[in-house]
Structures are given as C-alpha cells and as structure tokens.
GUMIVO-993310 format. One record per residue (C-alpha): z, x negated, y; chain. Coordinates in steps of 0.5 Angstrom, whole numbers. Example, Ala and Ser with C-alpha at 12.3 -4.5 7.8 and 13.67 -1.06 7.14 Angstrom:
BEGIN
16_-25_-9_A
14_-27_-2_A
end
This chain:
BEGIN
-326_276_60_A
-319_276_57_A
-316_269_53_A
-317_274_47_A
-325_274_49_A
-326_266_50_A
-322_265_43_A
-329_269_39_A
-334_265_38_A
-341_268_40_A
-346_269_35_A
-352_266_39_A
-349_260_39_A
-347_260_32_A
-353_262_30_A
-355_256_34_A
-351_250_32_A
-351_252_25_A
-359_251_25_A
-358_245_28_A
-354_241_23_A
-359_244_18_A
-363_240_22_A
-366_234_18_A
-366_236_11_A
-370_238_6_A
-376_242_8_A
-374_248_1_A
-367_249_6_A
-372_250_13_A
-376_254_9_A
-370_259_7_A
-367_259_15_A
-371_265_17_A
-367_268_10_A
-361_265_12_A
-361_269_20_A
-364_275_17_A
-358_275_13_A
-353_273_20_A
-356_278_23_A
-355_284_17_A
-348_281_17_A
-346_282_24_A
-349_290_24_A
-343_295_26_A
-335_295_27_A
-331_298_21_A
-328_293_17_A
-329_295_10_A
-336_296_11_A
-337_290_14_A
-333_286_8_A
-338_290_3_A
-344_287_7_A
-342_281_7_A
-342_281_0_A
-349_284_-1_A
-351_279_3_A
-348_274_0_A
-350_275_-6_A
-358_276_-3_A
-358_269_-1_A
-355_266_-6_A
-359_269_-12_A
-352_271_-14_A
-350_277_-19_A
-343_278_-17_A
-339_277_-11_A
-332_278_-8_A
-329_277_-2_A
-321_276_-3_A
-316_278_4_A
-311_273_5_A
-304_278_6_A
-300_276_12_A
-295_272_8_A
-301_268_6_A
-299_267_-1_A
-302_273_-5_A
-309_278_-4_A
-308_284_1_A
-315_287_-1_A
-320_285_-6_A
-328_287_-3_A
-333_287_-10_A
-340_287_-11_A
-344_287_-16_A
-339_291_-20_A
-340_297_-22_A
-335_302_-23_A
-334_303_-30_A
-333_296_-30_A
-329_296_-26_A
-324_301_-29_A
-324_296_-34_A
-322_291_-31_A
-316_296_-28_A
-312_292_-23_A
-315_288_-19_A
-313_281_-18_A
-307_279_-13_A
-308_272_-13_A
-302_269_-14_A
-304_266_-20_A
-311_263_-23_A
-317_259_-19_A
-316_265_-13_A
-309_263_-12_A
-311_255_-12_A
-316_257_-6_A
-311_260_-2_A
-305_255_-3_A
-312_250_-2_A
-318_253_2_A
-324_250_1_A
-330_250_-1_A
-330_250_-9_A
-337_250_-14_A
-337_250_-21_A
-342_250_-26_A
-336_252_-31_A
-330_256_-28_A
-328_258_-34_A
-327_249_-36_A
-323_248_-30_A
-316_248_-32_A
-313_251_-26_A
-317_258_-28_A
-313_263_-31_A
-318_267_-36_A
-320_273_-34_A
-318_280_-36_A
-320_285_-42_A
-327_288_-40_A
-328_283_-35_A
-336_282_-34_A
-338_274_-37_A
-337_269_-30_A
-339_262_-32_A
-343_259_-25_A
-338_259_-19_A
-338_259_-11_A
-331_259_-7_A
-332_259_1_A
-326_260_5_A
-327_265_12_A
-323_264_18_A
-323_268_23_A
-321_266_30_A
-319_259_27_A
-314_262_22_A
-316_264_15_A
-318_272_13_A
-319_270_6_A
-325_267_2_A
-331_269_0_A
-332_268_-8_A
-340_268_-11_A
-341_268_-19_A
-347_267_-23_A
-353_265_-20_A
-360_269_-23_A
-363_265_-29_A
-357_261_-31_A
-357_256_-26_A
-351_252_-22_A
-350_254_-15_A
-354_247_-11_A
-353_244_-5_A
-357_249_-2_A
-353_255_-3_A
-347_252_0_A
-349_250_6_A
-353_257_7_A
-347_261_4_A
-342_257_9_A
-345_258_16_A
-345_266_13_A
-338_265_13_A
-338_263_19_A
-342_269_22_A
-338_273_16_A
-332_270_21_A
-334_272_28_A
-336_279_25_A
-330_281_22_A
-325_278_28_A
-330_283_32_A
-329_288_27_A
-322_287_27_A
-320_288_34_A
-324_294_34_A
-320_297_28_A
-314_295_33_A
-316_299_38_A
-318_305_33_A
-311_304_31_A
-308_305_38_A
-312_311_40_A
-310_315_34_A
-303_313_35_A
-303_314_42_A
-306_321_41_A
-301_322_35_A
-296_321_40_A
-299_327_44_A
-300_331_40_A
-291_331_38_A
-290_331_45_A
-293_337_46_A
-290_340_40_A
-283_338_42_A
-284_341_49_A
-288_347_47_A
-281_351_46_A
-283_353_40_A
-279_353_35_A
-275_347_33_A
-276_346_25_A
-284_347_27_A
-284_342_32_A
-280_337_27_A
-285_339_22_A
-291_336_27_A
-287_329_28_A
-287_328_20_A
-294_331_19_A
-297_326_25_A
-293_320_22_A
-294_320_14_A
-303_321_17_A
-302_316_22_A
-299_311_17_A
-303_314_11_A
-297_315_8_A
-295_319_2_A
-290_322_6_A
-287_323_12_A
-279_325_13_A
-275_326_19_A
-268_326_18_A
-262_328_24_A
-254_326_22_A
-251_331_19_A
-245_334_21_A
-241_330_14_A
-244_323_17_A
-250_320_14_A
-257_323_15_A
-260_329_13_A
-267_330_11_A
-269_336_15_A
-277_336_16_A
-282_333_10_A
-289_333_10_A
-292_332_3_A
-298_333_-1_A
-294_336_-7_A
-288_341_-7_A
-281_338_-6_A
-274_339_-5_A
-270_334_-1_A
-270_338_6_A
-263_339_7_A
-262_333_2_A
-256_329_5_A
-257_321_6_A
-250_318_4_A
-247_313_10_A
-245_309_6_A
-252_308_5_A
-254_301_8_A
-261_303_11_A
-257_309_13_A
-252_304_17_A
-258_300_20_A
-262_306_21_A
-255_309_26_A
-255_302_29_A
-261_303_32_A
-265_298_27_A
-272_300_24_A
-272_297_16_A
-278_296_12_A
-278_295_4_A
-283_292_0_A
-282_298_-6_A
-277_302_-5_A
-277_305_-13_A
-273_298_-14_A
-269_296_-7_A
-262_296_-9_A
-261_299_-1_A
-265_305_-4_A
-258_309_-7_A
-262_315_-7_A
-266_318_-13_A
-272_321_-8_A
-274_314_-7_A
-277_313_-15_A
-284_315_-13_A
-285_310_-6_A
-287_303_-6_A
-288_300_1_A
-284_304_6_A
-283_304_14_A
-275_307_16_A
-275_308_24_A
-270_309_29_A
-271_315_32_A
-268_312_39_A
-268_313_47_A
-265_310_53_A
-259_307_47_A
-258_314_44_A
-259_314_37_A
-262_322_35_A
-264_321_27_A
-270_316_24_A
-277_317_21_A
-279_315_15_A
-286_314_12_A
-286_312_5_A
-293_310_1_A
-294_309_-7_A
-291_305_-12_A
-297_299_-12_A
-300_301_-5_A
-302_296_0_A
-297_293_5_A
-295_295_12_A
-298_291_16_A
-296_289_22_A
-300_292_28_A
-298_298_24_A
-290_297_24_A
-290_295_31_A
-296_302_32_A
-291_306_29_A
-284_303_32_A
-287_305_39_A
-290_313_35_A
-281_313_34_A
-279_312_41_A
-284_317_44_A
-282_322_39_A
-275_320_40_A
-277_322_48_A
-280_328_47_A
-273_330_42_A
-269_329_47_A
-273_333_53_A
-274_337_48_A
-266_337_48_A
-265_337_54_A
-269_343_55_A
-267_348_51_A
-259_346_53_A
-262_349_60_A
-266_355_56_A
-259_357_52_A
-255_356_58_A
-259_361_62_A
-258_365_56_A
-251_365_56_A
-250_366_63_A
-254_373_63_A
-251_375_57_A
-244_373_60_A
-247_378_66_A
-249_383_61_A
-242_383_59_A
-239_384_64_A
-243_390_66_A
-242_392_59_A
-234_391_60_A
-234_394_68_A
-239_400_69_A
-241_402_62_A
-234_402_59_A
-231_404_64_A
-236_411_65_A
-236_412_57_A
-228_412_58_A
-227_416_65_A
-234_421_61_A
-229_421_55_A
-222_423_60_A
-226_430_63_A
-229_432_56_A
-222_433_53_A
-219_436_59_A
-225_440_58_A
-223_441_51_A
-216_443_54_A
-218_448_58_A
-223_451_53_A
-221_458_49_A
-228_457_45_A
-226_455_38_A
-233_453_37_A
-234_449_44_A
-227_446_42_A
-230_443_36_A
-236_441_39_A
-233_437_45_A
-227_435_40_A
-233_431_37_A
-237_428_42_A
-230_425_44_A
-230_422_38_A
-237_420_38_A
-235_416_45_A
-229_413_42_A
-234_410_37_A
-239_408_42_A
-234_403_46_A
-231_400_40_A
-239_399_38_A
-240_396_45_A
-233_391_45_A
-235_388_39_A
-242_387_42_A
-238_384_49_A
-234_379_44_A
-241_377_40_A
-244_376_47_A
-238_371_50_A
-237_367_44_A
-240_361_43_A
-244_358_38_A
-239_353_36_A
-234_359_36_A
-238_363_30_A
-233_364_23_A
-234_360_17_A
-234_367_13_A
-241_369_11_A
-239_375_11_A
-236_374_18_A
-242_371_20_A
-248_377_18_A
-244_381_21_A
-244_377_28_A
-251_376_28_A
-252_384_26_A
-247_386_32_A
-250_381_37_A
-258_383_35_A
-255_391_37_A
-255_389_45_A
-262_388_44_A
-264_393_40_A
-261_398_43_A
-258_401_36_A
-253_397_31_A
-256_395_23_A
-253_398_18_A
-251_393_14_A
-248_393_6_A
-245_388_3_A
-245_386_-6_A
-241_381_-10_A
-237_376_-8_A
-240_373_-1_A
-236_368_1_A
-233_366_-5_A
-240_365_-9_A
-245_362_-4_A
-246_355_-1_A
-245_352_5_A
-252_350_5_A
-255_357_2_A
-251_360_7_A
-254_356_13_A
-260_358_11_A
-259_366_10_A
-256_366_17_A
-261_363_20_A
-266_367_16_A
-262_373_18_A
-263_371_25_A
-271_370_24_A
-273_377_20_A
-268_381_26_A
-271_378_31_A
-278_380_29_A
-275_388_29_A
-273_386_35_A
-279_383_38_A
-285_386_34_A
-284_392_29_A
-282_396_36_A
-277_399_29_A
-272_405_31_A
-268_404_24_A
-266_397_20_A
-262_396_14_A
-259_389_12_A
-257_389_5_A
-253_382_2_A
-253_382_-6_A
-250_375_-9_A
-250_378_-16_A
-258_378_-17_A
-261_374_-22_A
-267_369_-20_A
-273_369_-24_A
-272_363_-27_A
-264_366_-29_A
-260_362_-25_A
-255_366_-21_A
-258_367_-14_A
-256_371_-6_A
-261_376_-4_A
-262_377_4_A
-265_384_5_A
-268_386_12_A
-271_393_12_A
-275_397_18_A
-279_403_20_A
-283_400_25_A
-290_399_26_A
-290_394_20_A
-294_387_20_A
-301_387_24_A
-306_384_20_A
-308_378_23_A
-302_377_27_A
-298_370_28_A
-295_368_22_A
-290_362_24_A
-284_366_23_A
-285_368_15_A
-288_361_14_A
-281_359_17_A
-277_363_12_A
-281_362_6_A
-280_354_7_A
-273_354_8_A
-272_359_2_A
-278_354_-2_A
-273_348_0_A
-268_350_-4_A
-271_353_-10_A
-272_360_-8_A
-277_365_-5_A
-279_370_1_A
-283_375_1_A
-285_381_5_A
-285_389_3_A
-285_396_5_A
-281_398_10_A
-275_405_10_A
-280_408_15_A
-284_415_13_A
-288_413_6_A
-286_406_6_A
-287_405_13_A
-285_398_17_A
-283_392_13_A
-277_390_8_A
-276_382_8_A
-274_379_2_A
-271_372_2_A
-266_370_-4_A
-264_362_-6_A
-259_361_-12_A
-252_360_-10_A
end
C-alpha cells in the first residue's frame, strides 16, 4: 500500500466510528441508522466524479427530507467555486436562474472563508446572505456541511428547504454530517481514478502523435494530429501549434477548431511577451486571454482560460502549443497543466525525430539526385551530343534535299533536348535554400524539377503581373500547392501530357482580386475511393487564406484526367 493509500479512510471503519458516536441518542436517530447506511452505501457506488457529486446530492437530500441541495467545488486558490452540482433544480429553472453562483460573495462565500457546519431557520435573515437572483426558487430553511477529502476541503454540501415547512434539526445534522464524510472518502477514490483516466488518455494522446510525426507523412497532417489530440485532450475550444517564423515571433501553422478560421499563416509578433517567454523555453497560463494585456493578438478575443506550452527537447526550443477554452469556462487545473506540459515535451520529441528523419530522408534524395545529374551530364549528354555531330555530318554528306531537311530537324530537336536536360541538371543540384524569390521563377523550377520524374516537361503559361501582385504569403502556399497537384500527375494519374497554367488577373467570387493555379492532365483521373489526403491539403491551405480548391476534367480525350484548380486573393 502506497502513502497515498493509507491517507484514505476506509469506509468500513467510517461506517463503524460514525454509528459509534450515535451511540447513546435518541432512539428516533437509531432508528434512522439503517437509513443513514443505505445512503452511505448508495454514496459510495461508482468512480466517476460528477456523477458521484450528482449522487451525493440526492442522497442528501433523501435523508434529509430535503428539497433542493448543492454541492459547491472549492477552486485550487480556494477563494471562489470551481463547480456547482444541483439537485432539485429543474432545468427550466435553471435557465432562469442563469449563471451559477461563484462563491465570491453571499452565505457560500462565508462558508468557504469559514467551513463549518451552518443551520439556518431563515437564510434570508442572515446578514451575510447576499439574496438570490431573479427566477431563483424560494429558500427559507438551511443546512451548510463542509466535505474534506483526505483531511483538506473539496467544498461544501448545501441542503435547503426541508419537506412540510420545518427547520433542519439535530438529527439531520448529524446524519448529513457522517454523509460528508462517506461523501469525502467517495470523492478521494473518485477522484484518483479521474487522475489515472486522465494520465491514460494523455498518454495514449502522446502515442497517437508520436505515430503520426514518424509515420513519414506529410508534415502539415502530422502537425494537424498534435493540435487535434491537444485541444481533445484539454477539452479546449482550439488547438494551435505555432513554429518560429522566419521574420521572428511564431507563426500559427496547424489549428484544429470546430469553427472555420483564418489565423493559419497569422504571424505572432516577438515583440509579443508570451512570444518571449514562449522562445525562453517558458509555459504561460492566462486566466481570460480576451482581457490579458500580454494578448496583442486580436485572435485571442473569443478565449477565456488558456495553456500556451513549449515545444521543447534536449534545450531546443522548436515552436509552442497552444490550447485556449471559452470565455467563462472552468480553469486549468493543475494536474491537467502539468498533464499537458509533459504531451509538449513528447510532442517536441516526436518533431525533432520526425526532423531528424527526414533530413536523413532529404539527403538520400539529394545524393541520388546529384548522381542523376551527373549521369545526365557524363552519358546522356554526352551521346545526345556525339548522336547530334554524326546526324550533321550525315547531313553534310546527303545530296537529298528531302533527307537534309529532315536530319537538319532532328538536330534541332536534340540541340532542344540538352538544353532541356541542363536546365533539368541545375534544378537537381540546386538546394532548397538556393530557389529565387520570383514566383515566376519558382513555378518554373518546380515544373523543370517534376520533368526528371515525369519523363516529359509541363507546359506551362504565365497571365498578369505574377511577381509584382502576389504576396509573399499566397505565393508560398501556390508553390507548395503546385508541388502537390505535380506530384499527384506523377505518382497517380499515370498522365503523359499536363499543363500549368498561373493567372493572377482573376477575380474571386467574393470580388476581390485573386491568383488562380491550374494543373491539368490527361490521366487516369481520380479513383473513386481513392486517398484523398493530398486534395484535403491543398483545400485547407487555400481555405486558410480565404480562397478555395477544386477539382475538374482533365485535357485528355472527352474531358479525360483531372484539372486542379487552386486560387486565393493576392
């Protein structure tokens, strides 16, 4: 038996000393013991906690003939209510009633600045009741008992309006006081198995994002799973992943929410102080982020208690994690902040492997494609070049006009081909942090790199000023939709003929000025009940910035294959 387990009162023996100190009275409360251990009984059945705070009501109300009763959860700071169990209380009243008491104030405020047992033949006499709200039922009699758990107050157990008019006597406040402390012992063992429930999912949360960061999916999808698990897990309204972004601060680039929205890409300024503290490797907790001065973002007006984390491992800082709930939600507790400091940590963990292993993935790809060049540069131009030498000497020798033209044109054709292939030996040896900061420039590198692969070149077409209309942001998420839509040609639609087509003249449905991004085939067209992973990608990056993604028929025979359709404003 661990020291946890010793600190926790058996019930049996409760049960046993409670009888005992009945022992000697009135033969009217006797006769009410096998009422009062039934009730313990029916106190002590199951393990979840709100259920249990809803059955020590009824049994306290049961046992003393009482109409309506309340439990109040004291909050960790112990100066106000966490949680207010009813019963008694319909639901149409309660809707009247509207918000439910804080305990900040009144006869429940006075309780718990001063637990202890408090009857009342008139609460509304007593000068430390506040008065009740509009729509509040009348409540005359009155019977307050703290509950402790483990020695330390949990709340207290209020019963109002005893049956027939009458005031709460000696004997309800005995019965109702060995209930609180069956109610006590019932809501410590409640409460450690709501902890180790708690652990379990977090645990199993972690899991799941580890899986998904190392499955070599897609990043943007595995980021998606770490702000999915996080906002279920805290029973958040949101979950926000946000990396640093490459002008400083943190940009927002995963949420999951149950509303549409349009803070991914949003960058988080450093001049921020949660930013700062969040870099410094420092989790922040804010009580109402709608009203925390440290909040300069306008995305923070909907939330109310909030948990922003460091995404941290081995002193590396890689982003932060952020679960906001509603304005006028409970608290963070602090077993959940501390549950959710360790999920940022593993989830941290998983990012760096994650990392770690695709940088080993991209280098395999870059040696094999630096091997490809050079066997594009060494054999293939070399014999399209030597191949090229003997059809003009060829030529030279021919006294055919009709063979001259014909081998004069197939010279061209290869003096075209190896200038093809060069541009394609540069886009396999340039780097990633070499690519040009024209869009123009950068469509055109993306289509000359997916020609290796293809085995043909994209035709492509260029309408309105690209470079000097599209954003920085729109045109970073264009290339990477041109890259996606490429690489579903390539890996799926087995086409033999695309065309991309970039229009930054177009104007959305909503009339603002816009980019359109075109990528048509004459494939195989998409397979019903194929994956549909990469279309979600391209729709939500769209979505995120105001536009849409759609798919059409292809450039193939009678509307064969598939055209992709991706535009956003400027």
């Amino acid at each position: 038996m661990t020291a946890a387990e010793s600190d926790v009162p058996d019930p049996l023996e409760a049960a046993t000393q409670a009888t005992r100190s009945l022992q000697g009275l009135s033969t009217e409360l006797t006769a009410r013991v096998p009422q009062l251990l039934e009730a313990m009984r029916s106190v002590g059945t199951g393990l979840e906690l709100h259920s249990t705070l809803d059955r020590i009501c009824e049994t306290a109300a049961e046992l003393a003939d009482a109409r309506y009763a309340a439990i109040g959860v004291v909050d960790d700071e112990g100066k106000g209510l966490s949680d207010f169990v009813t019963f008694g209380v319909d639901e149409e009243t309660a809707v009247r009633i509207g918000h439910r008491p804080d305990g900040h104030a009144g006869l429940l405020g006075a309780l718990i600045q001063d637990p202890q047992t408090i009857r009342l033949a008139d609460l509304s006499t007593d000068p430390r009741a506040a008065g009740f709200p509009p729509g509040h039922p009348p409540m005359r009699t009155f019977l307050g008992v703290p509950i402790r758990v483990q020695g330390e107050i949990f709340g207290n157990l209020y019963l109002a309006e005893k049956h027939g008019g009458d005031e709460f006597n000696d004997y309800d406040v005995h019965m109702v006081r060995v209930l609180a402390t069956e109610a006590g012992i019932a809501i410590g063992n409640a409460r450690l198995y709501e902890a180790a429930r708690q652990r379990e999912r977090w645990i199993d949360g972690s899991v799941a994002v580890t899986t998904a960061l190392l499955s070599g999916g897609d990043a943007d999808d595995a980021l998606t799973v770490v702000a999915e698990q996080a906002r279920r897990l805290a029973d958040a309204d949101a979950g926000i992943v946000l990396l640093p972004a490459e002008e400083g601060g943190l940009e927002i680039v995963a949420v999951s929410s149950p509303r549409p929205t349009k803070s991914l890409g949003v960058v988080i300024p450093p001049e921020s102080a949660v930013v700062e503290r969040l870099l410094d490797g420092e989790a922040v907790f804010v009580a109402d982020a709608s009203t925390d001065p440290r909040m300069i973002s306008r995305l923070t007006a909907p939330y109310g208690p909030s948990m922003m984390l460091p995404l941290q491992s081995g002193g590396r800082v890689l982003g932060a994690l952020a679960t906001p709930r509603v304005r006028g939600a409970r608290q963070f507790t602090e077993m959940e902040r501390t549950l959710a400091t360790q999920f940022a940590s593993q989830a941290a963990l998983a990012l760096m492997m994650a990392d770690a292993q695709r940088d080993r993935e991209r280098l395999a790809v870059y040696e094999d494609r630096d091997r490809i060049a050079r066997d594009l540069h060494d054999l293939v131009i070399q014999r399209l070049f030597a191949t090229g030498m003997m059809l003009e000497s060829a030529q030279r020798r021919s006294i055919v006009p009709a063979v001259r033209e014909g081998v004069g044109k197939a010279v061209d054709e290869l003096d075209v081909t190896i200038q093809e292939i060069r541009t394609a030996i540069f886009a396999l040896q340039q780097g990633p942090a070499e690519a040009p900061s024209g869009l123009r420039t950068r469509v055109l590198r993306e289509i000359n790199m997916a020609a290796v692969p293809l085995g043909f070149k994209p035709a492509h077409r260029f309408l309105g000023a690209i470079d000097a209309t599209v954003g920085d942001l729109t045109g970073k998420n264009l290339i990477a939709a041109l890259r996606e839509a490429l690489s579903n040609a390539f890996r799926h639609a087995e086409a033999t003929r695309i065309e991309v087509v970039v229009d930054a003249g177009v104007t959305l449905p909503d009339g603002s000025a816009g980019v359109r991004l075109e990528v048509a085939d004459d494939g195989i067209g998409i397979p019903a009940g194929g994956r549909r992973s990469g279309l979600r990608n391209l729709a939500r990056r769209a979505e995120s910035l105001g536009g849409a993604s759609w798919c059409g028929p292809g450039v193939g025979e009678d509307g064969g294959g598939t055209t992709v359709v991706w535009e956003a404003p400027l």
